[in-house]
Backbone as a chain_set.jsonl record, in Angstrom:
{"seq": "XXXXXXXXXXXXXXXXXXXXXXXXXXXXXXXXXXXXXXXXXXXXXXXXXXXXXXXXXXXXXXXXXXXXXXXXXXXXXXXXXXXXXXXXXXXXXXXXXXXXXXXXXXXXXXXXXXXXXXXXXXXXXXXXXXXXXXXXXXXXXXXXXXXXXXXXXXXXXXXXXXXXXXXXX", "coords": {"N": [[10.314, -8.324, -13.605], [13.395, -10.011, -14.451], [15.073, -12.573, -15.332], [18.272, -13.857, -14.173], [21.632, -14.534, -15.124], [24.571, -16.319, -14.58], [28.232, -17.924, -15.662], [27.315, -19.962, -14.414], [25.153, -20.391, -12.711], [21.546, -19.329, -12.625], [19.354, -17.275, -11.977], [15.717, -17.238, -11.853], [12.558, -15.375, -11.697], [10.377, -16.307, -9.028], [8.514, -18.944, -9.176], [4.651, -20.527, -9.793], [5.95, -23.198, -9.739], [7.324, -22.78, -7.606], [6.1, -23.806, -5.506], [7.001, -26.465, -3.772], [9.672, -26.378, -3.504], [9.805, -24.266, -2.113], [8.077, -24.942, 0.456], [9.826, -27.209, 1.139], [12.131, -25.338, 1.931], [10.712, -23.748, 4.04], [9.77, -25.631, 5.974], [11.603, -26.96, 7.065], [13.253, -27.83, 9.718], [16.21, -28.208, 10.218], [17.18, -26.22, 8.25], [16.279, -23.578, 8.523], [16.812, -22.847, 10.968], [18.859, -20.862, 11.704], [17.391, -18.756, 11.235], [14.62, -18.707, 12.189], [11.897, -20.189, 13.739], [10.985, -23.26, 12.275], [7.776, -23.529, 9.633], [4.878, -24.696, 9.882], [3.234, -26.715, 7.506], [0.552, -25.599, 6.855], [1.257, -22.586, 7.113], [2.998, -22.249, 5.4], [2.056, -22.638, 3.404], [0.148, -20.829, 2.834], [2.355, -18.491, 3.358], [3.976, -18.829, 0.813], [1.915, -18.268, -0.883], [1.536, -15.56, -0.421], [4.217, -14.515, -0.997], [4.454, -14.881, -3.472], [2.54, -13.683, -4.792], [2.904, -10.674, -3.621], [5.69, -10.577, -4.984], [5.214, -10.68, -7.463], [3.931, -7.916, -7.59], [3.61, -4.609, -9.55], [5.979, -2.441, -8.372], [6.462, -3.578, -5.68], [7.691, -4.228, -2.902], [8.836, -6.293, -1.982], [10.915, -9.341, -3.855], [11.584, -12.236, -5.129], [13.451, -14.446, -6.232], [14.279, -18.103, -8.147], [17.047, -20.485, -7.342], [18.751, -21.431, -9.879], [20.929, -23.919, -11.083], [22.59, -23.548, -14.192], [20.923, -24.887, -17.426], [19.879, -26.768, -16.095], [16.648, -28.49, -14.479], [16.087, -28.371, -11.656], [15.379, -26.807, -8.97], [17.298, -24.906, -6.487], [16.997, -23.232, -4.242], [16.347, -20.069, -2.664], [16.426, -16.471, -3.329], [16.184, -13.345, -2.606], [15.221, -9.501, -2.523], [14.208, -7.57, -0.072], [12.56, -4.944, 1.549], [12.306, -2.987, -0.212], [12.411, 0.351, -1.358], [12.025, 1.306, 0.796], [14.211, 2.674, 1.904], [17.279, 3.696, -0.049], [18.283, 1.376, -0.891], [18.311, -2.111, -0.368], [17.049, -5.421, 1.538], [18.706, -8.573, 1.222], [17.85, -11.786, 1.303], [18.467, -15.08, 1.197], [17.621, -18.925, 1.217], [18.911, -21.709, 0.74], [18.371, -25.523, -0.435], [19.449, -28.654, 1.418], [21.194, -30.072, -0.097], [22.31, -28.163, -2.322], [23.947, -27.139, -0.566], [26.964, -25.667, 0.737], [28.69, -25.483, -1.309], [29.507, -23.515, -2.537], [27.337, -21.864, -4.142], [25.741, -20.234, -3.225], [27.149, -17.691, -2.597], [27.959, -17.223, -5.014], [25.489, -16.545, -6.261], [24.508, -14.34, -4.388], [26.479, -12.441, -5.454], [25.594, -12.325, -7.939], [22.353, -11.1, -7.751], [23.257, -8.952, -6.275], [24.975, -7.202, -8.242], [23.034, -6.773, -9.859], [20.971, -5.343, -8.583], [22.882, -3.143, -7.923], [23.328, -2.127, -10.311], [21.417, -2.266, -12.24], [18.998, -1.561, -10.871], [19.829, 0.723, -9.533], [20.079, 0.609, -6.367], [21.82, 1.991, -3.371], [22.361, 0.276, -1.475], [23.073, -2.825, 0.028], [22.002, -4.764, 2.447], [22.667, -6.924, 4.829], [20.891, -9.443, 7.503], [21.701, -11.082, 10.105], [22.056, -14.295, 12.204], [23.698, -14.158, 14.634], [25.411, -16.487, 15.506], [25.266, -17.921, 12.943], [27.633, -19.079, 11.051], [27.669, -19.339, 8.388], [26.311, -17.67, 6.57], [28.132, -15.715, 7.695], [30.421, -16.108, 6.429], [30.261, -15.77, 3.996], [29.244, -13.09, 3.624], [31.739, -11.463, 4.656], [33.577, -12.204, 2.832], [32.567, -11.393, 0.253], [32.885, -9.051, 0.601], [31.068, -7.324, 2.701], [30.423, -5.004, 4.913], [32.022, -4.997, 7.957], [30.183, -6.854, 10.289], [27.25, -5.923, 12.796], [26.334, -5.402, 15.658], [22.341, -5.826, 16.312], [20.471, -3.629, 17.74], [17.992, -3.835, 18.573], [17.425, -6.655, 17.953], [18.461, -8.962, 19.981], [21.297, -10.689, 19.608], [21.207, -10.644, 16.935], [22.706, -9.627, 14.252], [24.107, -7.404, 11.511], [25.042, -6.014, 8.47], [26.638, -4.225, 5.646], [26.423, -3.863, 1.688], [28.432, -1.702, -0.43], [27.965, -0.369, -3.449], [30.701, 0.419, -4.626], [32.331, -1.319, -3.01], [31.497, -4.077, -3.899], [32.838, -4.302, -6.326]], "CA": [[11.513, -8.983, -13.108], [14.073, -10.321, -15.118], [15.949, -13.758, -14.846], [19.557, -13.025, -14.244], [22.728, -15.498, -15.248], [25.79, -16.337, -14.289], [28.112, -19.024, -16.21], [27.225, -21.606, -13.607], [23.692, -19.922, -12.306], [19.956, -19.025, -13.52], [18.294, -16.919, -11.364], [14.941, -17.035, -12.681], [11.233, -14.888, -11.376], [9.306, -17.56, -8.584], [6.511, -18.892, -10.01], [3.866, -21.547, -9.373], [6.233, -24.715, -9.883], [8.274, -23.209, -6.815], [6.211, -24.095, -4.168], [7.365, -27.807, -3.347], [10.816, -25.859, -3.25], [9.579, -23.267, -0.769], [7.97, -25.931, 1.375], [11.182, -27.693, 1.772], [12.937, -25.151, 2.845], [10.308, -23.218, 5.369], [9.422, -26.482, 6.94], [12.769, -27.243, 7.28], [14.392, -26.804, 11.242], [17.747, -27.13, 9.747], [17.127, -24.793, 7.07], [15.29, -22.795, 9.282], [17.826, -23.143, 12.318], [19.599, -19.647, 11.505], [16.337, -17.901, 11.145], [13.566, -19.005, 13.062], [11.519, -21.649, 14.16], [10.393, -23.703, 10.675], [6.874, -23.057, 9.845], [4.191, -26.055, 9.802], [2.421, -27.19, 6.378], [-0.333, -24.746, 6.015], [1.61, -21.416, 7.526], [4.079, -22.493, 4.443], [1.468, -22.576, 1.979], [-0.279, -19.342, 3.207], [3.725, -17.668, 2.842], [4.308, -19.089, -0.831], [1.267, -18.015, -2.289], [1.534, -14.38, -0.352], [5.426, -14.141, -1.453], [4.504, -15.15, -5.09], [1.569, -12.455, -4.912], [3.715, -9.541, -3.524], [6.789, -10.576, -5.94], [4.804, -10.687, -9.257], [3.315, -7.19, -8.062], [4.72, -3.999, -10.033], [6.676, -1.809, -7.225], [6.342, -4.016, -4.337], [9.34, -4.158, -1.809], [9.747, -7.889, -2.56], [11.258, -9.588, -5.033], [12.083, -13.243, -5.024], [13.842, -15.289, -7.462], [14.524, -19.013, -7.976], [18.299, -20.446, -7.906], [18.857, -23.053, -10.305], [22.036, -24.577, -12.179], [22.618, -23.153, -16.056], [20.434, -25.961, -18.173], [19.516, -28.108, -15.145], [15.545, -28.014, -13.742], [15.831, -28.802, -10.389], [15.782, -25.536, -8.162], [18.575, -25.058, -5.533], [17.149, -22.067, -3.037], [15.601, -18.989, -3.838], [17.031, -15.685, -2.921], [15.273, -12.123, -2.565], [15.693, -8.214, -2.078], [13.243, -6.856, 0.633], [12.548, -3.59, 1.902], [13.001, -1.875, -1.366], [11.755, 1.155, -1.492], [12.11, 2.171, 2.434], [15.462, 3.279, 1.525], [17.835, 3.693, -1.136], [19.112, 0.177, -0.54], [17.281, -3.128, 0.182], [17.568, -6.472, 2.416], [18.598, -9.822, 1.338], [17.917, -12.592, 1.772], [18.885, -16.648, 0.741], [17.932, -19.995, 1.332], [19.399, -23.116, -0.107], [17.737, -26.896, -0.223], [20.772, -29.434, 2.136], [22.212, -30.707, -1.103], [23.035, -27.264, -2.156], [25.041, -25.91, 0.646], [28.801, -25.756, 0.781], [28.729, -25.903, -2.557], [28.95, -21.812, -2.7], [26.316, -21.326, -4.775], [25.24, -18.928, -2.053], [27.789, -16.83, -2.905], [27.783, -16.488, -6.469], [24.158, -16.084, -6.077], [24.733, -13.264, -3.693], [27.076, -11.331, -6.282], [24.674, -11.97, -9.097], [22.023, -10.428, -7.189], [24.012, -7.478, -5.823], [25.304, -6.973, -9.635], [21.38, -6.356, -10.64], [20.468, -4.261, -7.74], [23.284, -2.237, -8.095], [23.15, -1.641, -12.087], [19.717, -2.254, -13.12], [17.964, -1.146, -9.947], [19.751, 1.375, -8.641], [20.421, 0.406, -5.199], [22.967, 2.519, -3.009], [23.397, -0.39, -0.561], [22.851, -3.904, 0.293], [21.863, -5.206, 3.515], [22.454, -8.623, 4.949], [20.543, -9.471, 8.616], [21.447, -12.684, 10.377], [21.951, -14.182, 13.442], [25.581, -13.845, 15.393], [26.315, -17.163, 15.008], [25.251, -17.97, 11.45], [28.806, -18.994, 10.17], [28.028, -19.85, 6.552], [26.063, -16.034, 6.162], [29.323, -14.338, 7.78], [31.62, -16.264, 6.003], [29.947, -15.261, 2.813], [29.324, -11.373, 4.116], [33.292, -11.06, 4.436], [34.248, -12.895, 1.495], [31.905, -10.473, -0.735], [33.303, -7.151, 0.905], [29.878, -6.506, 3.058], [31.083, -3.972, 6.024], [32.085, -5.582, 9.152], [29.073, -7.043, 11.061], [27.209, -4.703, 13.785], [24.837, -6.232, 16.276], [21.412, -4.939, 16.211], [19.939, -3.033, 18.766], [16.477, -4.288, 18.653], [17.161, -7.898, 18.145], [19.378, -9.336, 20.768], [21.724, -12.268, 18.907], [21.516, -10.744, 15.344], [24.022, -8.685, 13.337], [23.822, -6.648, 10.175], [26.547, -5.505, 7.439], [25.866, -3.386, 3.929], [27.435, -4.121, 0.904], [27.93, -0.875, -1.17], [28.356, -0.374, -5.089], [32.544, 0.643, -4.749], [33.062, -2.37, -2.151], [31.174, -4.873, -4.651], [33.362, -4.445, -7.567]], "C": [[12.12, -9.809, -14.231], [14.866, -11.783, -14.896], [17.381, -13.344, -15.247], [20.392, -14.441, -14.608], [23.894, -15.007, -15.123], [26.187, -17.705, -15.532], [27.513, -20.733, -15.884], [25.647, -21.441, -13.164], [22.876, -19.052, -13.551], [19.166, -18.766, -11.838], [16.76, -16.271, -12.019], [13.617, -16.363, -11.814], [10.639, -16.238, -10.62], [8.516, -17.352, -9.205], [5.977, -19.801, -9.269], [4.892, -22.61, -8.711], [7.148, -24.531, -8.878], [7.741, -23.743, -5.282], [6.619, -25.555, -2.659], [8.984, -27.173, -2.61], [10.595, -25.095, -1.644], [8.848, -23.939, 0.544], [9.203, -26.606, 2.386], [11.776, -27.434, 3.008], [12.085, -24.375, 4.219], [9.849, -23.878, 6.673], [10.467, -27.583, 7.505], [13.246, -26.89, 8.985], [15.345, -27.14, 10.88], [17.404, -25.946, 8.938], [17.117, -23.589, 7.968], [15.565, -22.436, 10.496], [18.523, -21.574, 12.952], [18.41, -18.777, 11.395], [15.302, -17.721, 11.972], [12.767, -20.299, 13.418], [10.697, -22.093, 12.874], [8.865, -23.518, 11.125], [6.133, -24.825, 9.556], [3.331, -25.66, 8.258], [1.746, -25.86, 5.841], [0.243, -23.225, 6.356], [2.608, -21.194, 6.406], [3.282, -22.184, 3.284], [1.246, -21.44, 2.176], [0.775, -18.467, 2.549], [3.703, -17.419, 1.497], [3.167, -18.122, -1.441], [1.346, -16.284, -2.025], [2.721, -13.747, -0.685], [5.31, -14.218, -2.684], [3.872, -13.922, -4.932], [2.609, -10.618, -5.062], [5.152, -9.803, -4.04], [6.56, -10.198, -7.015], [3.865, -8.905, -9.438], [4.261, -5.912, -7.889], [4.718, -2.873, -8.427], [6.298, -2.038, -5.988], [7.506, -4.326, -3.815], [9.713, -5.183, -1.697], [9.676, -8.282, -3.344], [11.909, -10.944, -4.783], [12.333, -14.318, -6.675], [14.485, -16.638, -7.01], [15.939, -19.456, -8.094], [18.426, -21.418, -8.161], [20.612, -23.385, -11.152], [21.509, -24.104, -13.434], [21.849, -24.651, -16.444], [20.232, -27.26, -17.077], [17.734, -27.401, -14.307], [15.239, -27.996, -11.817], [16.366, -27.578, -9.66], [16.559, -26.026, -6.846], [18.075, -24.287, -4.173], [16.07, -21.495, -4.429], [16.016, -17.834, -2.899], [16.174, -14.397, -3.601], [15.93, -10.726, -2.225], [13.829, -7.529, -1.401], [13.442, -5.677, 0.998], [12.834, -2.691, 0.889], [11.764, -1.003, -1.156], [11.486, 2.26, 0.121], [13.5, 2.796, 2.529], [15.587, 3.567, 0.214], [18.529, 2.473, -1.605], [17.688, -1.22, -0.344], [17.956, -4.469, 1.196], [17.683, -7.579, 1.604], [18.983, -11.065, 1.738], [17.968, -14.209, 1.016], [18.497, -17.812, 1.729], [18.657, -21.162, 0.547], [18.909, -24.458, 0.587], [19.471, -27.268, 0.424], [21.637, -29.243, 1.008], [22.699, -29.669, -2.194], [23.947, -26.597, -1.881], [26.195, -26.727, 0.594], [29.406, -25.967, -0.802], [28.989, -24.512, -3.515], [28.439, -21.013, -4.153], [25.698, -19.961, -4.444], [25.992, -17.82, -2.706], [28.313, -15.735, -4.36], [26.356, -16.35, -6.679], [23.858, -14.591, -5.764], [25.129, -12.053, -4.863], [26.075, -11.404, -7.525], [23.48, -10.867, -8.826], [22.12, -9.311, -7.459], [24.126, -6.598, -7.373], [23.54, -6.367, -10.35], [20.935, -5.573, -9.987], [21.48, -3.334, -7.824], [23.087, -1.251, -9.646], [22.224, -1.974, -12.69], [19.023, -1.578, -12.418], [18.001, -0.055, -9.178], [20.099, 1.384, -7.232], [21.859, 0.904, -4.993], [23.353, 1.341, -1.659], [22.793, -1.95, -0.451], [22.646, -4.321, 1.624], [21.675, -6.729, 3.886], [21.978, -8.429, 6.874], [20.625, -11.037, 8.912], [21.728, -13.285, 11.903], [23.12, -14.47, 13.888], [26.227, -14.985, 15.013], [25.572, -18.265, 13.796], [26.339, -18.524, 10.485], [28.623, -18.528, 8.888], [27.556, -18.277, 5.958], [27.428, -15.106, 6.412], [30.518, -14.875, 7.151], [31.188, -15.407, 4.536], [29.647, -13.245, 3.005], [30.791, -11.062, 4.02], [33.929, -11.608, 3.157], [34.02, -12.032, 0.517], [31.942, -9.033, 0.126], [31.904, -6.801, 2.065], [30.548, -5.99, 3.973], [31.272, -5.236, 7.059], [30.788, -5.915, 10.279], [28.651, -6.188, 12.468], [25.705, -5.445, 14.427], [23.679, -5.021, 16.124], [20.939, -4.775, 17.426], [18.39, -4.024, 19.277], [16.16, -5.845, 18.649], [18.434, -8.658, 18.46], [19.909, -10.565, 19.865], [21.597, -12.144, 17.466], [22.206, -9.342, 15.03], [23.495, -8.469, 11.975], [25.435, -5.719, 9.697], [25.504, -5.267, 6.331], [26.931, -3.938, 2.866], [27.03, -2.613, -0.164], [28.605, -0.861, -2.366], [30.543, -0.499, -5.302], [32.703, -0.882, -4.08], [32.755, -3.768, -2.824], [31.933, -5.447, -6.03], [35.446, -5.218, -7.061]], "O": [[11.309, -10.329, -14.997], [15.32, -11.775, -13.752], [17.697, -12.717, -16.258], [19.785, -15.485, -14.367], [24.327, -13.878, -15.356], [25.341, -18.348, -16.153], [27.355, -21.818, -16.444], [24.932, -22.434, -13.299], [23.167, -18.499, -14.611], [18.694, -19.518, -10.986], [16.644, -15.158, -12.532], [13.563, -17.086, -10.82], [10.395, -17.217, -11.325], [7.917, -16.393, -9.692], [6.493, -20.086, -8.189], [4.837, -22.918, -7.52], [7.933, -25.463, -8.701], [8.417, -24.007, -4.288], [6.558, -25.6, -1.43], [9.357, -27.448, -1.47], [11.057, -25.323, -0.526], [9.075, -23.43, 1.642], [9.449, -26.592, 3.592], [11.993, -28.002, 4.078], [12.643, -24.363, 5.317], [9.618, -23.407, 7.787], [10.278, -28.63, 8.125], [13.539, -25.749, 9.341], [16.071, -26.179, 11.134], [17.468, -24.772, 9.304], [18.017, -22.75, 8.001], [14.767, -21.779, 11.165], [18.666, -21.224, 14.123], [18.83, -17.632, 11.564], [15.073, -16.618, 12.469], [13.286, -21.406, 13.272], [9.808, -21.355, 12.449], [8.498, -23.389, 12.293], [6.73, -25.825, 9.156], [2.907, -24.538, 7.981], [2.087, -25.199, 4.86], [-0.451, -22.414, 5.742], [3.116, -20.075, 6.335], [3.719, -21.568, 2.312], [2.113, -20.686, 1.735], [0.53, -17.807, 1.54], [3.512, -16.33, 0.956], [3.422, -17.32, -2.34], [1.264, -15.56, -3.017], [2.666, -12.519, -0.755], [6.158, -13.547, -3.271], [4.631, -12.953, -4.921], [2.853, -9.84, -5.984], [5.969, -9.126, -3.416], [7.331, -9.5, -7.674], [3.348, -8.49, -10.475], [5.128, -5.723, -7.035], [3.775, -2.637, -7.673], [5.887, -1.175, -5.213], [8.37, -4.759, -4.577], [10.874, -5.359, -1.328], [8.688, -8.056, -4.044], [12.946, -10.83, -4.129], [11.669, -14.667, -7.651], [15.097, -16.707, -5.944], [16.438, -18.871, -9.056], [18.359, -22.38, -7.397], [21.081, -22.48, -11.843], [20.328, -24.176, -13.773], [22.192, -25.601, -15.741], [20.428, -28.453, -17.309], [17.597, -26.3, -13.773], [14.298, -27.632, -11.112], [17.564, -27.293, -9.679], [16.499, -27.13, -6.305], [18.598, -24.59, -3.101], [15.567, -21.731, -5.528], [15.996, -18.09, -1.696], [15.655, -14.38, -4.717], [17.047, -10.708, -1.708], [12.794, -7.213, -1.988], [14.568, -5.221, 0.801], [13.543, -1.702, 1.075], [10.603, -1.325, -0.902], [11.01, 3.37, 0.357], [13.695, 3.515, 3.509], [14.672, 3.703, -0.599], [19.274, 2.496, -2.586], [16.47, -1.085, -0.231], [19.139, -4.493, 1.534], [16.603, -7.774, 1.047], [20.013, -11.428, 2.305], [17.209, -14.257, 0.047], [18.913, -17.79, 2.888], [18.727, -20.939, -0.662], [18.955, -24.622, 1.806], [20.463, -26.591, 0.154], [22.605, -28.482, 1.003], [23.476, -30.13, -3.03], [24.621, -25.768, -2.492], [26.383, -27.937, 0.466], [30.423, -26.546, -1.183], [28.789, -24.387, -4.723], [28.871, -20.103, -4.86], [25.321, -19.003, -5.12], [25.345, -17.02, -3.383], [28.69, -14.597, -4.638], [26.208, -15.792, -7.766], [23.236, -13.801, -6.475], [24.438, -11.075, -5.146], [25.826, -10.325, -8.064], [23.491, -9.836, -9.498], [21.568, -8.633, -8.325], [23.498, -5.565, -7.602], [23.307, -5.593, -11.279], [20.285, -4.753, -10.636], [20.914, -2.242, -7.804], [22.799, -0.072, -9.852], [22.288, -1.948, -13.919], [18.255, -0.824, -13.015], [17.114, 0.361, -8.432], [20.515, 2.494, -6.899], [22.824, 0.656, -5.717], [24.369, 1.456, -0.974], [21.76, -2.054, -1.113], [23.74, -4.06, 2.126], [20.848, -7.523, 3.436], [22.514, -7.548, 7.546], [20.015, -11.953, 8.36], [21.537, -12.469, 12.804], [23.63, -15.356, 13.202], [27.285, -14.951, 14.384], [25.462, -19.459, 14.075], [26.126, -18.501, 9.273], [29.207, -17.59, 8.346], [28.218, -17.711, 5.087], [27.793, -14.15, 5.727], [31.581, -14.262, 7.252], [31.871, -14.464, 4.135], [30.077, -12.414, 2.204], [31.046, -10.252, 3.129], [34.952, -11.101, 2.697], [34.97, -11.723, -0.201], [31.063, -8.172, 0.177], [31.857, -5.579, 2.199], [31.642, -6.553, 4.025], [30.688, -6.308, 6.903], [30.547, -5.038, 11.108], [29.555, -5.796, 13.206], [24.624, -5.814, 13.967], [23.856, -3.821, 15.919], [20.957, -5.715, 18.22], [18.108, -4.684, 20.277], [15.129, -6.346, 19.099], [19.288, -8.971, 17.631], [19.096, -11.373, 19.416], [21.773, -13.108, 16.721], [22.117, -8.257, 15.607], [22.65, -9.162, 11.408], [26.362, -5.143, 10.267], [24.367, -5.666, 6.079], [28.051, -4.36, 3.156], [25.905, -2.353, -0.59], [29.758, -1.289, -2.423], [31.288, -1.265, -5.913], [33.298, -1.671, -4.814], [33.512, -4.69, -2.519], [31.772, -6.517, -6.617], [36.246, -5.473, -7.962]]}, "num_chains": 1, "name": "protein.A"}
């Protein structure tokens, strides 16, 4: 894995020094509000060290990277591509720490991303999964071209959109 940049972002490979970060946000119920119910202490640690594990290993279907400010240490989020390899496409996914958000980091995050999975990795599509009313995910899904949101069958109250290579540029 590669650390990717933007002029304003540094998405860099999780490592060790992110798990205070990844705490934050999984034991977070805002954070955690749009997703699911936050996780307690040790179900957080358990996660981190099994998301570092299956990130750092070669052709595993996740991939998580840290999102920090160009020349600043203090991580922001950390944003991922799952399911690779069950398609031609993968899922992702973003958090961001409070003092982050609205700040659309998210979003140029997102296109950095996308920009690496499409032209380094290959990927014929992008997938975003979130829950109906999510604003800040569907504002950022329409803003960055992803298809028009489509509830899911299987999980009552969440929606899904693709973003593909032509609609990205």
């Amino acid at each position: 894995m590669s650390t990717l940049t933007s002029t304003r972002l540094r998405l860099r490979p999780m490592d060790e020094t992110d798990e205070t970060l990844f705490m934050e946000l999984f034991c977070s119920d805002n954070i955690m509000a749009n997703i699911g119910a936050s996780f307690g202490e040790d179900r957080a640690k358990r996660a981190f060290t099994k998301t570092l594990k299956v990130s750092r290993t070669e052709g595993s279907d996740t991939k998580c990277w840290t999102i920090l400010l160009q020349h600043e240490p203090q991580a922001l989020g950390i944003i991922s591509f799952s399911a690779l390899g069950k398609s031609l496409g993968a899922d992702i996914g973003i958090m961001l720490s409070r003092h982050a958000q609205g700040k659309l980091i998210a979003d140029e995050a997102v296109v950095l991303l996308a920009q690496h999975g499409f032209n380094s990795m290959g990927l014929a599509h992008i997938r975003a999964e979130f829950m109906a009313g999510n604003l800040a995910t569907k504002r950022i899904t329409r803003k960055l071209r992803f298809t028009e949101p489509q509830p899911l069958a299987d999980k009552e109250g969440w929606q899904q959109c693709f973003l593909y290579p032509r609609l990205a540029n």
